[in-house]
Legacy VTK file of the C-alpha trace (Angstrom):
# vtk DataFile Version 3.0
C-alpha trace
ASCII
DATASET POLYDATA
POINTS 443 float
112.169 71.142 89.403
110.671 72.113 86.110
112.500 75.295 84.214
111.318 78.527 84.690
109.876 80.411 81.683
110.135 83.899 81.073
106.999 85.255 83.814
106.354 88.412 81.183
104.653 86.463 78.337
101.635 86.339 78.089
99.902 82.876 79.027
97.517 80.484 77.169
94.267 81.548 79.000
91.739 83.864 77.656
89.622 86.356 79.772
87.382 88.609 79.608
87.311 92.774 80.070
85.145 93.508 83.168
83.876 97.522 84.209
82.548 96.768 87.719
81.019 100.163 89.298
78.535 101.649 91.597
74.469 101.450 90.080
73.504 105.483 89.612
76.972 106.808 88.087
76.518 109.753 87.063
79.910 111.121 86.279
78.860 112.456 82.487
76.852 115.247 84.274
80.191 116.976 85.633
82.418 117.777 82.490
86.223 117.842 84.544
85.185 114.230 85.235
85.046 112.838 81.409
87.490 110.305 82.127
85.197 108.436 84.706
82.277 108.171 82.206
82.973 104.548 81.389
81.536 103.751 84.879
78.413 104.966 84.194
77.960 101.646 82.441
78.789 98.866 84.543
78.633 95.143 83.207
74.977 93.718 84.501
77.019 91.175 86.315
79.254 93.164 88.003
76.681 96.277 89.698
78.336 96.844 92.618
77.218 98.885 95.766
79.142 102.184 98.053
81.335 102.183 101.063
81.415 104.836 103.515
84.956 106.388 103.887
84.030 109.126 106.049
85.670 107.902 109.441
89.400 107.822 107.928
89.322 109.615 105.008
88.093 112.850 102.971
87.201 113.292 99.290
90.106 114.506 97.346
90.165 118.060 95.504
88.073 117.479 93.005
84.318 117.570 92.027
82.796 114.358 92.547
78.955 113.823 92.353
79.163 112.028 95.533
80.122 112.400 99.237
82.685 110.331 101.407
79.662 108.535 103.517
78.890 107.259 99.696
81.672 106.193 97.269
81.515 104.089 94.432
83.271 101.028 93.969
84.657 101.020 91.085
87.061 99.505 88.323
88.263 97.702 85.846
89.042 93.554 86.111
90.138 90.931 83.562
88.235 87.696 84.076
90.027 84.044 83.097
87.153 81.695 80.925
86.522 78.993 83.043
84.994 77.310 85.972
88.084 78.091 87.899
88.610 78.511 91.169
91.076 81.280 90.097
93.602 83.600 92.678
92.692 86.936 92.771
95.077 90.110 92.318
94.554 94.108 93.181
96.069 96.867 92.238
95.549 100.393 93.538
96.937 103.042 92.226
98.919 106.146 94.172
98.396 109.283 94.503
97.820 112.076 91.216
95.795 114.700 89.325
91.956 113.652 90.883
91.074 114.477 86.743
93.248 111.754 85.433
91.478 108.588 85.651
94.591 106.629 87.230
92.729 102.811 87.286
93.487 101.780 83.971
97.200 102.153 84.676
97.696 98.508 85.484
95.482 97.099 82.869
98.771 95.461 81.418
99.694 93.811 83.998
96.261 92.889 84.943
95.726 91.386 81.260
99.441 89.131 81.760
98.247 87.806 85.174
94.991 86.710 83.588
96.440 84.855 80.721
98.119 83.456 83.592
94.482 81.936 84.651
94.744 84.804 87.772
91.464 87.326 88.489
93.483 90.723 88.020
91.554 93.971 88.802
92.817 97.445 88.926
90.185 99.800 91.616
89.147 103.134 91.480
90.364 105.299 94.335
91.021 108.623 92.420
88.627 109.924 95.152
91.400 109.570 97.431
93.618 111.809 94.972
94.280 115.434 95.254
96.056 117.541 98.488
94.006 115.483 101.091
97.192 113.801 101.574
97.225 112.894 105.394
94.202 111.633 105.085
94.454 110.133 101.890
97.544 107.903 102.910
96.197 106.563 105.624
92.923 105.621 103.806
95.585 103.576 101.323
97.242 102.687 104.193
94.205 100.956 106.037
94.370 96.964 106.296
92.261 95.165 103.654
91.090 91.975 105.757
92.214 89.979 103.258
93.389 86.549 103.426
97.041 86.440 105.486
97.891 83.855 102.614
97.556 86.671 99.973
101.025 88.188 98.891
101.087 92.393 99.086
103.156 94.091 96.872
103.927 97.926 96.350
105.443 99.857 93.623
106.733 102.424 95.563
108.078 105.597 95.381
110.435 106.213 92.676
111.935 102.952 91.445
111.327 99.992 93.621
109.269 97.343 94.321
108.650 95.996 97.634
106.685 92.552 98.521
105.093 90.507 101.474
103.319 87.380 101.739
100.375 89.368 103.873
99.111 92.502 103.259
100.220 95.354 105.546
102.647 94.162 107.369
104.658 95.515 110.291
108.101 94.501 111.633
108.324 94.418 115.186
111.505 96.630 116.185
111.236 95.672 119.789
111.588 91.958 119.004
113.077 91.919 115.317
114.462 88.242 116.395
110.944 86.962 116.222
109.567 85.915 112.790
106.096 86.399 111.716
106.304 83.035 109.673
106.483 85.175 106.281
109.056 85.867 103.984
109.402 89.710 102.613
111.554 90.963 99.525
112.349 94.381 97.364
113.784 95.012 94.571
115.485 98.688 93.386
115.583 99.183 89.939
118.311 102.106 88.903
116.607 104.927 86.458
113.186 103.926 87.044
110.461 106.488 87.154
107.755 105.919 89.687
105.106 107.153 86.930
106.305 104.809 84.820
104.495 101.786 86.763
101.074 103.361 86.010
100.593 103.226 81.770
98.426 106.631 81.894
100.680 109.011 83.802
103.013 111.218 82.294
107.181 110.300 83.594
107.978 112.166 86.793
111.058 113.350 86.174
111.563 113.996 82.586
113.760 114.407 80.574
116.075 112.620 83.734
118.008 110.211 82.408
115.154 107.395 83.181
114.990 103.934 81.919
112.832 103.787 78.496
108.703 103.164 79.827
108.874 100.124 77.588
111.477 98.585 79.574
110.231 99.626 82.618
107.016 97.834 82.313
109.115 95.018 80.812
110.791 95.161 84.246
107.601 94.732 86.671
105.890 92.163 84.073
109.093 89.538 84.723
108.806 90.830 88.951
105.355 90.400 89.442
104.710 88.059 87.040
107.272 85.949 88.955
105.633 86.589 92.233
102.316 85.373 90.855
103.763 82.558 89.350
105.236 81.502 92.909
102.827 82.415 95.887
99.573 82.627 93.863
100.393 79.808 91.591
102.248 77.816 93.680
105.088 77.134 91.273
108.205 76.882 93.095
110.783 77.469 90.181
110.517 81.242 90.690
111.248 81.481 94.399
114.855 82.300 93.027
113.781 85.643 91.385
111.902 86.580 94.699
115.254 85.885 96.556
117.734 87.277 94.265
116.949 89.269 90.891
120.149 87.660 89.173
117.803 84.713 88.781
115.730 87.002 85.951
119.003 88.142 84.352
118.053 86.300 81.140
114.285 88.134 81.252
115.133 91.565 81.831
116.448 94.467 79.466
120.090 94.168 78.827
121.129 97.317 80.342
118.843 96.689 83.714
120.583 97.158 86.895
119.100 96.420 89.815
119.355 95.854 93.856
117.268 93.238 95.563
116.441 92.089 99.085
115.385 89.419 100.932
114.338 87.804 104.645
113.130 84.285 104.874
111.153 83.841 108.003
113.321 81.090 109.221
116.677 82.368 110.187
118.382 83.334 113.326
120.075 86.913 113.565
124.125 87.068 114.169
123.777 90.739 114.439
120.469 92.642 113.523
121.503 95.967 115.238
118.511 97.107 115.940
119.994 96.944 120.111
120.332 100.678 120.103
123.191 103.190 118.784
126.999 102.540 119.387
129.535 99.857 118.722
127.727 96.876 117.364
127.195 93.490 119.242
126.254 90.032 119.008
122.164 89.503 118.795
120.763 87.372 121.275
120.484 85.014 121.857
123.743 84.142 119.705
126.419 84.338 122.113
129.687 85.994 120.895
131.792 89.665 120.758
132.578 92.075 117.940
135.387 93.496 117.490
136.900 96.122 115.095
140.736 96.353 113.041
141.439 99.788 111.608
137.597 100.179 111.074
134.645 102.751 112.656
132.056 101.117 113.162
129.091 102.565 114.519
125.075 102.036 114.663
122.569 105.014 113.769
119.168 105.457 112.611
120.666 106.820 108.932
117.979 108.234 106.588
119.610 105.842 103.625
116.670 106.809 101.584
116.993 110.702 102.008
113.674 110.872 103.191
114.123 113.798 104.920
111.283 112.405 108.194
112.204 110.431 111.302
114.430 107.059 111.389
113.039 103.670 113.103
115.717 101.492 112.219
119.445 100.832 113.286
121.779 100.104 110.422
125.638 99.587 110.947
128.120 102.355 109.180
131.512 100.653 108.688
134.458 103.630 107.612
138.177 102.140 106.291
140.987 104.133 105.050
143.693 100.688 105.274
143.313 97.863 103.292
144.027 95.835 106.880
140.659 97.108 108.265
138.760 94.591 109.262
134.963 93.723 111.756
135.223 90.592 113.154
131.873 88.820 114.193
133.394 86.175 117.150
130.753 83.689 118.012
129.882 80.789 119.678
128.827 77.883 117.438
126.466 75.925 120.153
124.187 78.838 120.447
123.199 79.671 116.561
123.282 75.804 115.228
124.047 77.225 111.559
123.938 73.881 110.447
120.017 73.869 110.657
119.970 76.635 107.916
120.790 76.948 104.189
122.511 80.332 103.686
124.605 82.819 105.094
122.766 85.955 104.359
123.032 89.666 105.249
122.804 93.472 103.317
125.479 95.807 102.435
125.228 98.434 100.627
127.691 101.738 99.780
126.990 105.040 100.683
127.269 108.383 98.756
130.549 109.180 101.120
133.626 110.958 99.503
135.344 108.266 100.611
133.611 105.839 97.963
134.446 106.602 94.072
131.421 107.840 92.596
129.751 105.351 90.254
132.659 102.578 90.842
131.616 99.452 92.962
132.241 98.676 96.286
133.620 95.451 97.422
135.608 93.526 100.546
136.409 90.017 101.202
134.290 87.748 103.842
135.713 85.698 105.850
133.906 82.473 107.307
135.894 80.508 110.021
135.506 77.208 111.740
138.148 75.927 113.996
139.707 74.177 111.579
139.439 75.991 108.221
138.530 79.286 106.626
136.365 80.469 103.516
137.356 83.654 101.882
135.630 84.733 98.935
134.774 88.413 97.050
131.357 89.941 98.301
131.352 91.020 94.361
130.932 87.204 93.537
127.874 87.209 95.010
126.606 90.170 93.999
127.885 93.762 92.570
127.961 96.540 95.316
126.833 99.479 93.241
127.084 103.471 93.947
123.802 104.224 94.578
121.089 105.586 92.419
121.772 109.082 91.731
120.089 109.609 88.636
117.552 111.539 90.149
117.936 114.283 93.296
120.382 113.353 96.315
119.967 109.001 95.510
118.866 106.545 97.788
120.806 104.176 99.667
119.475 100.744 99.289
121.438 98.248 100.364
121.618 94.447 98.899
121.470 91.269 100.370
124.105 88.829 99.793
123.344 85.171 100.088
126.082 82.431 100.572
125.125 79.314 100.023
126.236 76.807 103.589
126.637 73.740 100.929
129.854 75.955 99.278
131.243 76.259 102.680
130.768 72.923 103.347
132.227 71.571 100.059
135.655 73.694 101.345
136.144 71.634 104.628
134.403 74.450 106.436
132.035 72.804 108.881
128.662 74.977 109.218
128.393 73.571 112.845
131.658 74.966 113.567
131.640 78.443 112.461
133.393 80.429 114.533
134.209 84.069 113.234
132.479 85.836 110.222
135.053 88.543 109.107
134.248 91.596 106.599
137.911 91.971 105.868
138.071 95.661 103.767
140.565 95.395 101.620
139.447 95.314 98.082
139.621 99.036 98.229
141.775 101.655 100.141
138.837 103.369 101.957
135.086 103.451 101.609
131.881 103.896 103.726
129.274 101.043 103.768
126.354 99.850 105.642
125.514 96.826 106.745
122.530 95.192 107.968
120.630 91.395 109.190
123.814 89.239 109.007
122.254 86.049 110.008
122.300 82.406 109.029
118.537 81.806 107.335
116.873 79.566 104.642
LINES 1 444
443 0 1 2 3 4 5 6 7 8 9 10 11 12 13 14 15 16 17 18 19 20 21 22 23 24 25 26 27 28 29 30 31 32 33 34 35 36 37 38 39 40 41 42 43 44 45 46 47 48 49 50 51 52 53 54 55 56 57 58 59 60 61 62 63 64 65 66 67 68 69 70 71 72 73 74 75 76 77 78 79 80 81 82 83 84 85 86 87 88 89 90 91 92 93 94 95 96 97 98 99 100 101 102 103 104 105 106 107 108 109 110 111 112 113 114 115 116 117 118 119 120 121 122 123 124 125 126 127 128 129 130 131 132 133 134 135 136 137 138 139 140 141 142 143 144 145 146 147 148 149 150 151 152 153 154 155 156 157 158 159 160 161 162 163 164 165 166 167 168 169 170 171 172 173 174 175 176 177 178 179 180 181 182 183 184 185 186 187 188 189 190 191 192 193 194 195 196 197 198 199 200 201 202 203 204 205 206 207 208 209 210 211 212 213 214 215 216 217 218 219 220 221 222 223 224 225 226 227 228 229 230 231 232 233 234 235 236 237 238 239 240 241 242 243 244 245 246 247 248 249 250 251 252 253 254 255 256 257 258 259 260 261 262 263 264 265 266 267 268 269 270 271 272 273 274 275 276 277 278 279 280 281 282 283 284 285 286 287 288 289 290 291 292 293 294 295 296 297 298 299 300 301 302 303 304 305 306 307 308 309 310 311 312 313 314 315 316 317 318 319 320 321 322 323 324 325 326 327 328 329 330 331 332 333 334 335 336 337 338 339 340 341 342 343 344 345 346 347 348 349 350 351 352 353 354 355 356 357 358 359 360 361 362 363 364 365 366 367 368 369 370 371 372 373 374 375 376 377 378 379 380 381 382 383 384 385 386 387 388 389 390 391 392 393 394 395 396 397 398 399 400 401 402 403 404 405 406 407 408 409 410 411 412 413 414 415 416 417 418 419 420 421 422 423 424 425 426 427 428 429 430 431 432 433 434 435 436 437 438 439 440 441 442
């Protein structure tokens, strides 16, 4: 497999700077809107026509020289030379001040992509901006009918990123063993300001100790640039970044800390807790028991994101105060066939509970048993359990996933057709609180 390169540069492909936009602009005639003037004049080529909004959404609070059965399509592309055929990325902008022209916030990143030989475009929804903000999210909200092959992504609210190979996707709760044949990924960068993604908007939560907006852009250049390179570009080498972010260490800032997730769609759940509240259980249709040594453990719909609205799904709480607590995952080997997969993979995460030193890591010791033989190894060589991300209001709780590779069990004697018992043994640390989540054997 050829080397991966660092996905930020820029690429050996010229383009060109596109305005697409509605014929009959006429946003010079209303002086709030100065900022929209440049879509008075449209490229020839790229004259575009309106779309009628009216049946989901309302015009935000501002004046616009149009109504909702009418709106412009507008915005701003960068356009590859050549014949192509060339992939084809959006971006659309959240929520802010209607007066701010927020489209040309991604015009960096649309300008990398294209060097990248990649149609990048960056639309004009401001008309969705204001206080119309039911209405307004579920306008953004609304499926695009684009291709299923077509990778979604969303910068979301305040410092993460959050990708799927479809656009809009929805996890079926009732059935979360089935797969929808796509894989999904996030990735929680500490100190970043949501503002920050968009070049023209002012940071959020100045002066908060937020990363620098030069490294934060630096940040979603080497993420999206590596999802690009791999689903839209079909260059396999930087799958690893989408699966774990330590595979960009050598691209991002040097301070950068971040917390990443990951579900293939091929995998088979051990325990995905999403059965109800209570003491957890083995996930059909793996066949096994749980059980529980100087530990609470207990399943709730926890608002890990301090969100402050209603909960949809189960994660597992797991309280210590002995270093000889211990959740043992007892299963039955002929009903999960591990073998057929390549990792052992689930989340954990710590919470903000006293009984967790603030900013110090979390860590405990997993246990993976055959009949014959046992693998023990530090969660923290996998992956750092950090205190979350407090740098801003209460934190959010985002928990990490931790992939173990079946080939290192296998090169200790430890058979993956045999395993028997997955153990989080707790005793790195003399109490804590963590959550778990999706233990499961997947690719």
């Amino acid at each position: 497999m050829t080397r991966p390169h660092d996905p930020s540069v820029p690429g050996p492909h010229t383009f060109d700077a596109v305005i697409y936009a509605t014929a009959g602009n006429n946003y010079a005639a209303v002086p709030p809107l100065a900022l929209y003037v440049v879509y008075d004049n449209p490229d020839p080529d790229y004259v575009t026509g309106t779309i009628d909004i009216s049946d989901f959404a309302n015009l935000g609070s501002a004046p616009w020289p149009f109504p909702n059965t009418a709106v412009p399509i507008n915005g701003q592309l960068r356009v590859p030379h050549g014949h192509g055929p060339f992939p084809l990325v959006l971006f659309a902008h959240g929520n802010h001040d209607p007066l701010v022209d927020s489209t040309p916030g991604y015009i960096c990143l649309c300008e990398l992509l294209a060097s990248h030989s990649i149609i990048a475009g960056t639309i004009d929804v401001n008309f969705l901006n204001g206080w119309e903000l039911g209405r307004e999210r579920r306008a953004r909200d609304r499926p695009s009918g684009a291709p299923e092959a077509v990778p979604g992504l969303e910068l979301d609210r305040r410092s993460s990123a959050g990708w799927q190979d479809r656009p809009h996707p929805r996890d079926d709760l009732a059935n979360p063993t089935v797969s929808d044949g796509r894989p999904k990924g996030l990735l929680w960068v500490y100190k970043a300001d949501h503002n920050q993604f968009n070049s023209v908007w002012p940071p959020e939560w100045s002066p908060a100790p937020v990363l620098p907006r030069a490294e934060q852009e630096k940040i979603a250049k080497v993420y999206i640039g590596s999802l690009a390179q791999a689903k839209l570009l079909d260059h396999d080498e930087y799958e690893a970044v989408l699966k774990d972010h330590a595979a960009a260490h050598a691209w991002l800032p040097p301070l950068t800390l971040c917390i990443s997730q990951y579900q293939d769609p091929q995998r088979i759940f051990v325990q995905h807790e999403q059965e109800g509240p209570g003491f957890p259980q083995i996930s059909l249709p793996v066949q096994g028991v749980v059980l529980a040594d100087s530990v609470a453990a207990a399943r709730g719909l926890f608002d890990l994101a301090n969100t402050f609205g209603p909960q949809f799904t189960y994660t597992l709480q797991l309280n210590w105060n002995a270093v000889t607590a211990k959740l043992l995952m007892n299963i039955d080997p002929t009903t999960c066939a591990a073998n057929r997969y390549k990792v052992l993979s689930f989340r954990a995460g710590q919470s903000v509970d006293p009984a967790n030193a603030m900013d110090r890591d979390q860590d405990f010791t997993l246990e993976v048993s055959t009949a014959m033989r046992t693998y023990a190894a530090r969660v923290s060589s996998f992956h750092r359990l950090l205190y979350p991300d407090t740098a801003v209001s209460a934190g959010k709780i985002v928990m990490q996933t931790i992939r173990v590779p079946l080939d290192a069990l296998a090169d200790r004697g430890v058979d993956p057709a045999d395993i028997r018992t997955i153990t989080l043994s707790l005793d790195r640390r003399p109490s804590g609180s963590i959550y778990i989540g999706d233990v499961q054997f997947s690719g």
